[in-house]
Structure formats: structure tokens, C-alpha cells
N, C-alpha and C positions, 0 to 999 in steps of 0.2 A: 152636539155639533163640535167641530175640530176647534173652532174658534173658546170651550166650557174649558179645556186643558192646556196646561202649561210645561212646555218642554226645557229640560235645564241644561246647561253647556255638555254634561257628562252622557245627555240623550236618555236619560229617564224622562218619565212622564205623570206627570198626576194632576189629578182634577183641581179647578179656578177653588177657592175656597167659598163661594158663594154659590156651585153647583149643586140642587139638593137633588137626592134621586131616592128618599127613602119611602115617597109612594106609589115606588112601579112593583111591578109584580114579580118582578125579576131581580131584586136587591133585597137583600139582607147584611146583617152588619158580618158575617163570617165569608161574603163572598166580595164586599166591597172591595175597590183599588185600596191597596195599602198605601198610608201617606209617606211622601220620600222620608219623612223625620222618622218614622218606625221602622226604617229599612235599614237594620244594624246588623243583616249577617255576613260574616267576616271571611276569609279564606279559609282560615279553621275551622269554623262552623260545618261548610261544605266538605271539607275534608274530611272530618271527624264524621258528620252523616252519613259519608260512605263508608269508611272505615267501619262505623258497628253497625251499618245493613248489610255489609261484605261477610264480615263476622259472624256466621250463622252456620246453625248444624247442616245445612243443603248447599251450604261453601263446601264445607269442610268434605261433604260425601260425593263431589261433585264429578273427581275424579273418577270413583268407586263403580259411576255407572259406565262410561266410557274406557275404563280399561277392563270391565266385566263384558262388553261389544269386544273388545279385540285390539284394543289401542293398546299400545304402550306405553310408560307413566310419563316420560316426554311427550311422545304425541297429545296425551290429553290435555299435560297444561299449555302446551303451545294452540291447542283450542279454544282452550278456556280463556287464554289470552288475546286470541285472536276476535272470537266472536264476543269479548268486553273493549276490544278497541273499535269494531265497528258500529258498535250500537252506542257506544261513545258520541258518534255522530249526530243520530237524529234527539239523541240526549240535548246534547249542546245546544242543536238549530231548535229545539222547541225550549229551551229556559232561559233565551235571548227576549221573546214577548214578555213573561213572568217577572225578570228584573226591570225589560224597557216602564210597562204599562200596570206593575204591583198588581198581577189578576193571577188567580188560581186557573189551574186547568180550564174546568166546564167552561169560566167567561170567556178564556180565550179560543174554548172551539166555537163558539157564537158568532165569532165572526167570519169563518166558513161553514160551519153548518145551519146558521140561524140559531136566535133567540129560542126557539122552541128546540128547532132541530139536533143542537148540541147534547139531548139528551139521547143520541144513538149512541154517539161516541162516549159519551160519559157513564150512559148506565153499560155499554159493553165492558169498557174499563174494568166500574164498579163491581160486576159479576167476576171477572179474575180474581179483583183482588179481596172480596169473600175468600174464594176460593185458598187463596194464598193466606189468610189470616185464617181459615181453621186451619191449614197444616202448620203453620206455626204454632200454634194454641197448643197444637196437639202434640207437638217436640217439645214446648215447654212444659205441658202438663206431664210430658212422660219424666222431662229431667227434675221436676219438682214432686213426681212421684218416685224417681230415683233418691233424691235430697231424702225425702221422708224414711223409706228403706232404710238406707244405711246409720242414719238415725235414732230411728226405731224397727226393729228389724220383725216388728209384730204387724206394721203397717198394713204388710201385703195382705192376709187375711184379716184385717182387721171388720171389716164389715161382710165376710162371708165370699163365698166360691165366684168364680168369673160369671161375668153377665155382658149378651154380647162380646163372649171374647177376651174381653180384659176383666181385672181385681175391680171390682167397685171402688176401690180407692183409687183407682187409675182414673175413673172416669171424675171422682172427685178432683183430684189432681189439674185434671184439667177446664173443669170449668172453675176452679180459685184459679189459675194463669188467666181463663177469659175475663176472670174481672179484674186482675191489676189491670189487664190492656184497658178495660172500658174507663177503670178509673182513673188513669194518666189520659185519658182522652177529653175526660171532663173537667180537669184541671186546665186544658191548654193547651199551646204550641211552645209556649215558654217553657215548661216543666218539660216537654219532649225533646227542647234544644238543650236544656241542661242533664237530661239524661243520656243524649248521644255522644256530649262533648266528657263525659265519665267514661262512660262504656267502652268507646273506643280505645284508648290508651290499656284500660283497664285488660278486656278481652285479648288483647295483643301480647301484651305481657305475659297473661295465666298461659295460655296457645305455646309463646316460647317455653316456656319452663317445663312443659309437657313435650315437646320437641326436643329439649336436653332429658329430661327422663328416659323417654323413647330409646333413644343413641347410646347413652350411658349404660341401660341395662340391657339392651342387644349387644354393645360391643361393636356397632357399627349401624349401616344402616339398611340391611335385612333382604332379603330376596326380590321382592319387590321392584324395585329399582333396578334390579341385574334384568327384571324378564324384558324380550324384547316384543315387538310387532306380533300376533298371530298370522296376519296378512301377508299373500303371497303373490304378488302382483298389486297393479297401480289398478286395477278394475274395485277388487274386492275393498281397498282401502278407502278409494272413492264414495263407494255405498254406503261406510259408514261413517266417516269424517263430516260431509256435506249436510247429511238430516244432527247427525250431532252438534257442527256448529252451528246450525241455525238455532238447536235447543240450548245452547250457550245464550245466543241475541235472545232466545225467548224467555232467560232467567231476568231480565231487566226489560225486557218490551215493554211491562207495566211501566217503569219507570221513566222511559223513553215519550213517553206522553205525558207523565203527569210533574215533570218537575218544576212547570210554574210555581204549583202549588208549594214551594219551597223557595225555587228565586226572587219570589214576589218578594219575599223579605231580604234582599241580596244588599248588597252597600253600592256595591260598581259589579258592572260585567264583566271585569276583569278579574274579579276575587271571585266569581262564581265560575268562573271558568278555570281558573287556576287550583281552583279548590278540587273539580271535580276530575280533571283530566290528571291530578298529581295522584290522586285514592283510589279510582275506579278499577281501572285496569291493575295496576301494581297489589292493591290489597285484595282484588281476586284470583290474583295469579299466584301469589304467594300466599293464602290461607290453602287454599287447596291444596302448595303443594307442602304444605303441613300436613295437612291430612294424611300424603300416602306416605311423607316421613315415616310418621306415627303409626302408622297401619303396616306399612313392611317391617319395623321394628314390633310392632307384634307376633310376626307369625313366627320370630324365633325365639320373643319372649315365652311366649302362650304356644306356640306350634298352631295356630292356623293367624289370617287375618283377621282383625277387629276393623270393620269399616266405621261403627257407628260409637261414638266417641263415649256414648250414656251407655253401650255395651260394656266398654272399654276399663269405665272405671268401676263400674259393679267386679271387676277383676282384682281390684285395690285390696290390700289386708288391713291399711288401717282407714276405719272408716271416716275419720277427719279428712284424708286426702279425697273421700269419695264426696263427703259434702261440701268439699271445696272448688270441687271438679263440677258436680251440678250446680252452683251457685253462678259460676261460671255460665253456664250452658243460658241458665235462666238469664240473667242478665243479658248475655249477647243477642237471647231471640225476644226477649222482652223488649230490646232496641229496635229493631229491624221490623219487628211485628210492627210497632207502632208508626213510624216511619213510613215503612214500606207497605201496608197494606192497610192503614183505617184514616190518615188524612188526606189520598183523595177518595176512597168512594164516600167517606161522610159529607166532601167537600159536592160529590156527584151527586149524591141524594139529596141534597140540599140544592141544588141546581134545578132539580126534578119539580119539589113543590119549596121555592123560598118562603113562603109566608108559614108556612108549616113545620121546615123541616130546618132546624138549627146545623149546626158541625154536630152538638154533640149527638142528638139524634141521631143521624148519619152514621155517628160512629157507634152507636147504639144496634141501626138495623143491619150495620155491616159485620156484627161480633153474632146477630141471631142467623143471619144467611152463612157465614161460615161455620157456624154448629151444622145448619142443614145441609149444607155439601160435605155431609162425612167426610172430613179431612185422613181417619184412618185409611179409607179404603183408599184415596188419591197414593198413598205412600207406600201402601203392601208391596208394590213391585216397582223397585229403583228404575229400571231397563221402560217399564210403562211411560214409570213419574219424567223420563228425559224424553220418549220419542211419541207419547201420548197426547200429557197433558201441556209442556211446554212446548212442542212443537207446532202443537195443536193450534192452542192459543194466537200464538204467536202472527201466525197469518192474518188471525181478526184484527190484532195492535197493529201487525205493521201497514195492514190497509187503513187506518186510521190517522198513522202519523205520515205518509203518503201523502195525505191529503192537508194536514195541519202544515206540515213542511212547506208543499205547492201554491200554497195560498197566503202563507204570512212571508215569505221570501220569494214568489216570483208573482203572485197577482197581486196581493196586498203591498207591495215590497216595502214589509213593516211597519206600515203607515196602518193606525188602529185610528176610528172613532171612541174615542175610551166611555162617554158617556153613554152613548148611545148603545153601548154592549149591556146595559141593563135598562134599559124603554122597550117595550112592545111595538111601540109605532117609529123605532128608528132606522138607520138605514137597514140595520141588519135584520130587519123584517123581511128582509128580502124579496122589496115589493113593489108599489108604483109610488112617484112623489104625490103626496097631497098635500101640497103649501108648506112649509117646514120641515112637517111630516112625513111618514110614507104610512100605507097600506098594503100588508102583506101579510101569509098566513106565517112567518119568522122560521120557515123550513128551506135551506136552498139546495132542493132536487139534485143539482148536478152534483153534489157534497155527497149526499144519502146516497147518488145513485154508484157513481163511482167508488165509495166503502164498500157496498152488497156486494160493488161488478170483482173488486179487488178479494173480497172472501170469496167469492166462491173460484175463484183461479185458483186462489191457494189454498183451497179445501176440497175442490173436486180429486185429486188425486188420492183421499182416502178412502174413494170409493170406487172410483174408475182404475185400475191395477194399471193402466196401459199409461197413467198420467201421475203414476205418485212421485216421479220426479217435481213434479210441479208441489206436490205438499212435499217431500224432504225438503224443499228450499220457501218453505211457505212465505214466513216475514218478508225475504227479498222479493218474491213474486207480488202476494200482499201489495208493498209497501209501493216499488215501481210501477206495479197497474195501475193503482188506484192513483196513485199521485200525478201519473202519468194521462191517464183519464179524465178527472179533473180539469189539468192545465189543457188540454184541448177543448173539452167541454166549457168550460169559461172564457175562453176565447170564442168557440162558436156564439154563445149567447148572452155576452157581454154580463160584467158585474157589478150587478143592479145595486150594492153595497160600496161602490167604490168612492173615493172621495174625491175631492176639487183637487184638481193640476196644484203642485204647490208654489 
């Protein structure tokens, strides 16, 4: 009840200290409100968060897919820029509950989806970012299988002839990277803040020094950069700009939903928004365009381009530079990995069964799911990886945040039950009152129905030819249907979870 929480001048919130809520079925200690006293992250904090999630080998090659389409190496970062300032957006309007109300993602889609029903949005999420944690796994296994190489230059047939494709030690390679992630996962969220708050500066740095290498040993800064547009008219440019930027929004879609699960620990809303809006766009606009620094200064070092940076340094004569250059690599995806892809779906999984299913668990069945979405095969083809799997995506997220946005900022207008977001029989059962209580099955229909009505608007066009304008713009189709559905849908038939006039 509104009356169990206490709100403080700065408009944070957290539960009466004599609220107990440890025998509903829906609470566990990794999903509880954080109390305001453990709410110490700083502007840096979130700064440096993005700075070594930005910092990653699929920054760095981000370009690589977009001027292989036909862009030019301006055009691209001005994309790349473009679709990190708008996704910026629904970032912000969803890590406003996370600092107001200390809840992780899944609590907070419970209060438009229902107690039950938060597991559409949560387990969709969680299956991306599988997805996204084996191709990380699988960059870092390859740059820790590069470390080894140059190292030991016997590594590569050390255990016999390719299997599946790669050296058996590649494949080693990469399940020792799945287990550092699983075992910074079992240590904590502390050891992952102190590992971001490293990484960042650190990676930034290596990145420079390799940007003056680049320059230094071309003599300049390479072809590359001189190429211009392929595009011959405003039609052809159109076609691929539009499904491009939205596979830009859909490099952070995931994150665009889940940053609760980080601001819950914020100090003020203002240090999390400063933190985020100073990193996000700037640290992805300028790793990238590292990248093609680096890469047009190849192709007159070497005579062709190097896109891929663990290519790059296998080029190196002395192999100290070369293991210093994978050290690099690993650290930066070793950051991001964990960040970005296994503290919300462990935090989703655990939403799914709490009495069962811990964080670390979570982050246990999120390192076995992304072994089984073969991460190699997501990667074979760069041109796929931007208009396949992220644009793909993208639709399902932005019909989800659609609806998270419509409901905590025009129906809920921020106003949470905080206790009642982990009881079965609370308002967010979304149900009939019975005496204090309610009575409902905790799924609220218009939520479910408007996310499905929103995928399939921006998914019919991968199959219908006459409507894939509607998927090249999926997120924004997504995101505006479903959200947009919703807020009429809830007006039609009143919201059964709503609280007392304040």
C-alpha cells in the first residue's frame, strides 16, 4: 500500500523499515528495492559504465558494416551518432523509476505488465541478451585465443586439426572467457562496478596509442577517409540510412529497457543522468571512429583494410605488442559482456521463478543459453549482424519500451505502489478489490496485448516485401504502436492498478 513507503525531498523512494515482504512469492533478496543508504553510484560510476560497454570489438567494427552498404565514413558516424542520441531517450525515461523506486527492470515492468505478466517483457529481453553474451564470449574467446598464439605460437595446433571449423583451442579459448564472465557474476555487482570503473579509462587509452600508431606508420590517415558516398541520389541513400539507423537504436535497445537494473543504485537523478547523457553518445561516436582511423591507416600500411582489430594485431612483429593488444581486447569485452548482457537477463530469470532462481543462477542459465545461440554463426556475416539480427531485434525492445514509457509517464504519471510490486494479491494483480486486497490473475492484457500488436507491425515487413519499410524502421514502428495502443487501450478500460488521487 502507498501509505508501507516513504518518499524523501530528493523524490527517491523506499520501503517504511517495518515493511516485510520476504514471504511472497515474488521477492527475493537480488530483486528487492535497494535501500536509499546503498544507493552510492556516482556520476562516474555511470559514466565510466558506458564508456567500457561502448568500448567493444562491435564499436569498434561498427562503421565497417555501414560503409561496406555504401555510406561514407562521415555518413556512418553521423549515424552512429544519430541513432545513440535517440535511443538516449527512451534510456533516460526508463532509468527515472530505477533511481525514483531502487527496482531492477522485471519489478518495474510489473507494474504495467502484471506481477505474472512482466515475464513477456523480461524473458523477451533475457533471450537478446543470451544472444548478445555468446557473441561477446565468442570475441573474447577469439582475442584470448589470439593472447595465447602469440605467446605460444604452438597453441594453435596444440590439441589437433579444426573441429567444427575452428582449432580446438579456439573453442577452449572460449569457454575459459565464459567462465571469467560467470565468475565476476558470482562475486557481485560490486566487483562489476569496480571493474568498469578500471576498464574504462584503461581501454581508452590502449585505443589512443593505437590511433597514433595507425597515423604514425601510414604517414597520414589513409584512403579511407578520402572515399566518398557510393549513392547517387536521395532515393538510394534513403534505403540504406533508415534500416541502418534503426540497427544503430538496436545496438542499445537491450539497454534501453533494462537500465533500472543499474540506476536502482544511482545517488540522485541527476548524477544518472549526467553520467549517461555525457558517455553514451560521445564514447560511441568516437570509438567507432577509431575504428576507421585505424582501418584506412591499414590499407596503406598492410595494402588492404583490417576491420577487425584481433586481425589487426596478429600483423604485429613483436609479439609483446600483440599480447598487449589482446589484453586489451579481453578486458574491454570482458566489461561490456558483463554489464551489458548477464545482469539483466540473470536479474529476468530470477523474476520468472524467485524462490528458485538467485542473480547468480540467472547469470548461470544466461552464459548456457548463449553457448546455444551459436554466437559464431550470429557474426559470419557483418552486413547480416547490422540488418538481421539488430534490426530484427529491435522491433520486439522497442515495442516493449513503448509500453514501459506509456505507462510509468502518462498512466502511472510515476506514481508506483513499491510494495505491492512484489505481493500476488496487490494492486498489480490487476484485478477486482477484495478488502485491502485484490484478486487477479497479475497479467494485464492490454500490456501483452499491445507488445504482440506492436511486434508484429514491425515484423510483418520481413515477410510481406510490399511492407518492409515498416521493418527497416522497426524500433520506431515497435515502440510508437505499441505505446501508442496501450495508452488508448487503458483509457478505454480503466486502470485497475491505479492508486488514490494524491
Amino acid at each position: 500500500m502507498i501509505n508501507e513507503q516513504v518518499e524523501l525531498s530528493d523524490g527517491r523512494v523506499e520501503l517504511r523499515a517495518d515493511v516485510k515482504l520476504e514471504g511472497s512469492k515474488l521477492y527475493n533478496e537480488d530483486l528487492a528495492p535497494t535501500r536509499v543508504a546503498d544507493r552510492n553510484w556516482t556520476t562516474y560510476n555511470f559514466a565510466a559504465l558506458w564508456i567500457s560497454m561502448a568500448h567493444c570489438i562491435p564499436t569498434y567494427m561498427l562503421a565497417a558494416g555501414l560503409i561496406a552498404s555504401g555510406l561514407s565514413w562521415t555518413q556512418s558516424l553521423f549515424t552512429i551518432l544519430v541513432g545513440n542520441l535517440i535511443v538516449l531517450v527512451p534510456i533516460l525515461l526508463n532509468s527515472h523509476p530505477g533511481t525514483r523506486f531502487g527496482i531492477p527492470f522485471p519489478v518495474f515492468a510489473r507494474a504495467a505488465y502484471g506481477t505474472w505478466g512482466s515475464n513477456v517483457p523480461a524473458l523477451m529481453r533475457a533471450i537478446v541478451a543470451c544472444g548478445w553474451f555468446g557473441i561477446q564470449c565468442w570475441i573474447g574467446g577469439k582475442a584470448l585465443h589470439t593472447f595465447m598464439r602469440s605467446m605460444w605460437p604452438a597453441w594453435e595446433t596444440l590439441l589437433g586439426g579444426p573441429v567444427g571449423g575452428h582449432a580446438p583451442t579456439m573453442w577452449l579459448s572460449f569457454m575459459a572467457f565464459w567462465g571469467m564472465n560467470i565468475w565476476i557474476i558470482f562475486r557481485g555487482m560490486d566487483l562489476l562496478r569496480k571493474v568498469e570503473n578500471i576498464a574504462a579509462p584503461y581501454v581508452l587509452v590502449m585505443t589512443g596509442v593505437l590511433v597514433y600508431w595507425a597515423i604514425d606508420h601510414a604517414h597520414g590517415l589513409g584512403p579511407i577517409l578520402e572515399r566518398n558516398s557510393h549513392f547517387h541520389g536521395h532515393g538510394s541513400f534513403w534505403s540504406v540510412f533508415i534500416p541502418s539507423l534503426t540497427g544503430m537504436i538496436g545496438f542499445w535497445a537491450t539497454l534501453s529497457l533494462n537500465m533500472p537494473d543499474f540506476t536502482r543504485y544511482g545517488r540522485s537523478q541527476r548524477e544518472q543522468v549526467i553520467g549517461q547523457v555525457v558517455a553514451l553518445p560521445t564514447t560511441m561516436t568516437l570509438f567507432a571512429a577509431m575504428g576507421v582511423i585505424i582501418t584506412s591507416a591499414t590499407q596503406v600500411i598492410y595494402g588492404e583494410a583490417i576491420w577487425d582489430p584481433m586481425d589487426l594485431a596478429l600483423r604485429f612483429t613483436n609479439r609483446w605488442m600483440v599480447a598487449l593488444a589482446m589484453f586489451t581486447v579481453v578486458i574491454a569485452t570482458l566489461a561490456v559482456n558483463i554489464a551489458a548482457n548477464v545482469v539483466s537477463p540473470a536479474n529476468d530469470f530470477a523474476n520468472a521463478f524467485p524462490k528458485w532462481i538467485t542473480f547468480r543462477r540467472g547469470g548461470l542459465i544466461t552464459g548456457l543459453v548463449g553457448i546455444a545461440m551459436c554466437p559464431w554463426k550470429l557474426l559470419a556475416d557483418p552486413s547480416g549482424y547490422i540488418f538481421t539480427w539488430l534490426v530484427g531485434y529491435s522491433g520486439g525492445l522497442g515495442s516493449i519500451a513503448g509500453v514501459l514509457i506509456a505507462d510509468y509517464w502518462i498512466i502511472k504519471k510515476k506514481r508506483l505502489d513499491l510494495a505491492d510490486l512484489y505481493r500476488t494479491d496487490g494492486r498489480y494483480a490487476y484485478g477486482v478489490p477484495d478488502g485491502e486486497r485484490f484478486k487477479g490473475s497479475g497479467v494485464n492484457g492490454v500490456a501483452v496485448g499491445a507488445t504482440l500488436a506492436g511486434c508484429a507491425l514491425a515484423w510483418v515487413g520481413a515477410f510481406v516485401p510490399a511492407l518492409k519499410p515498416l521493418y527497416d524502421q522497426a524500433w520506431f514502428v515497435g515502440a510508437f504502436s505499441a505505446g501508442g495502443l496501450y495508452v488508448l487501450g487503458m483509457r478505454a478500460t480503466g486502470d485497475r492498478a491505479a492508486l488514490p488521487a494524491a
